[in-house]
C-alpha positions in Angstrom: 0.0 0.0 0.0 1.1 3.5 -1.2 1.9 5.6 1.9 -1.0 8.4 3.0 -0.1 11.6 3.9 -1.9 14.4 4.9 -1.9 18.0 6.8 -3.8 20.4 8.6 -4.9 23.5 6.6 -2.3 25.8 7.7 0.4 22.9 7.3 2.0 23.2 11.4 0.2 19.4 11.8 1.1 16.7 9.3 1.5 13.1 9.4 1.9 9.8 7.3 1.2 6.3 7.2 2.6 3.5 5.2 0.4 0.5 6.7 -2.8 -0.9 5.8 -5.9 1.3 6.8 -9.5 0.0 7.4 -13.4 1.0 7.2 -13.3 4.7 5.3 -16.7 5.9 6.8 -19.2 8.5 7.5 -20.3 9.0 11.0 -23.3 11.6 11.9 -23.4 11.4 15.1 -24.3 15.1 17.2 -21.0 15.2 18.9 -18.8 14.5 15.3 -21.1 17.1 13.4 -21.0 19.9 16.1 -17.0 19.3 16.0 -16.5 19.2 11.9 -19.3 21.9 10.6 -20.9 18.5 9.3 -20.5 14.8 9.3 -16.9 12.9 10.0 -15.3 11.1 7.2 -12.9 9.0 8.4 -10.4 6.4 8.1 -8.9 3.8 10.9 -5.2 3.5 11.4 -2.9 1.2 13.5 -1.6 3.7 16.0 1.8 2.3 16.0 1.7 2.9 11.9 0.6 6.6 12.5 3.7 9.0 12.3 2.7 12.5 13.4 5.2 16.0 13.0 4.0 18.8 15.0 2.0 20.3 17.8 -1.6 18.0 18.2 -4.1 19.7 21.0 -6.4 16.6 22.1 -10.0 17.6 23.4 -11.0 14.8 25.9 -15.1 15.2 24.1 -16.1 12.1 25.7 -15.2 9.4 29.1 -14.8 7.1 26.2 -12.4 9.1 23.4 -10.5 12.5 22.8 -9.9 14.4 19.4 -7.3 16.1 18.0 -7.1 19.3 16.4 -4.1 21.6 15.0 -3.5 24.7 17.6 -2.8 27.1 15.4 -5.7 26.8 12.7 -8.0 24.9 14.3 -8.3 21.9 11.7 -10.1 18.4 13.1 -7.7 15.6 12.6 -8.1 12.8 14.8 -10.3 11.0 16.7 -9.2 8.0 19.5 -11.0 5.8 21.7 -9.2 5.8 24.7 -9.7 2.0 25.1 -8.4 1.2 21.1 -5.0 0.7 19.7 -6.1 2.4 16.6 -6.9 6.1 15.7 -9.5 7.7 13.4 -7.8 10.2 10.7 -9.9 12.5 8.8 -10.2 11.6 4.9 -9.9 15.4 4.3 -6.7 16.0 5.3 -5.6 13.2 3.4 -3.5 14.1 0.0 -4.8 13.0 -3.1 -5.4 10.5 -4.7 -6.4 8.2 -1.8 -7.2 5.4 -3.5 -10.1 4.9 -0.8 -13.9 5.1 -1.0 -16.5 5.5 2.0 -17.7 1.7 2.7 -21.0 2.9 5.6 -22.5 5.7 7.1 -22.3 5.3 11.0 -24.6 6.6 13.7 -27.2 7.9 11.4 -30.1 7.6 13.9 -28.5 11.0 14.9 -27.9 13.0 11.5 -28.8 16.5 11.2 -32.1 17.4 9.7 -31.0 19.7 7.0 -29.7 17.1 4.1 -30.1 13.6 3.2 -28.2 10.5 2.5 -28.6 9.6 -1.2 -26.2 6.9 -1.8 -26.2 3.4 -1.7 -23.7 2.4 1.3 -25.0 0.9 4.5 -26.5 3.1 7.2 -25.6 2.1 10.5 -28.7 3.5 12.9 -25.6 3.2 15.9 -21.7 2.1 15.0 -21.7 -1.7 15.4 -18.5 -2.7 17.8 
């Protein structure tokens, strides 16, 4: 697998992995919207296969998992579950071309009211596991 790369907007945050990633998907939940302007498109990494250059602030938003976000422009990067050895990146920090696709929405029991879900992946009323 080609390595991923990616950066926050203002370029103080980047990082890069060279090992298989797993389950590119959408989640809508209140908490992921509220913190991204919309819904969370994400992709999960081995943490040990994450290499990260720069300053990340982490935002403990739950008893259960923290985020992390550049300091200096603010961009959402990463989310965690305390109790997981993997980490969440966000697909829109990534450089192109990915070469990944979105495989489910998650949590969409709690999307916002103001658009729809129009294609054809599974929706996931709560994230299974």
């Amino acid at each position: 697998m080609p390595a991923l790369r990616g950066t926050c907007s203002c370029g103080a945050v980047s990082f890069v992995t060279g090992v298989p990633v797993r389950d590119p998907a959408a989640c809508h939940c209140g908490q992921c919207r509220k913190m991204s302007g919309h819904f969370w498109a994400s992709v999960n990494v081995p943490l040990d296969g994450l290499t990260i250059e720069g300053e990340v602030r982490w935002y403990e938003s739950s008893p259960a998992a923290k985020r992390g976000f550049c300091p200096v422009c603010g961009s959402s990067l990463f989310w965690k579950a305390h109790a997981e050895d993997e980490i969440a990146v966000a697909l829109g920090a990534l450089e192109a071309p990915t070469g990944l696709r979105l495989e489910r929405h998650i949590f969409v029991a709690d999307k916002g009211d103001y658009y729809d879900i129009t294609d054809s992946l599974p929706q996931e009323a709560l994230e299974n596991g």
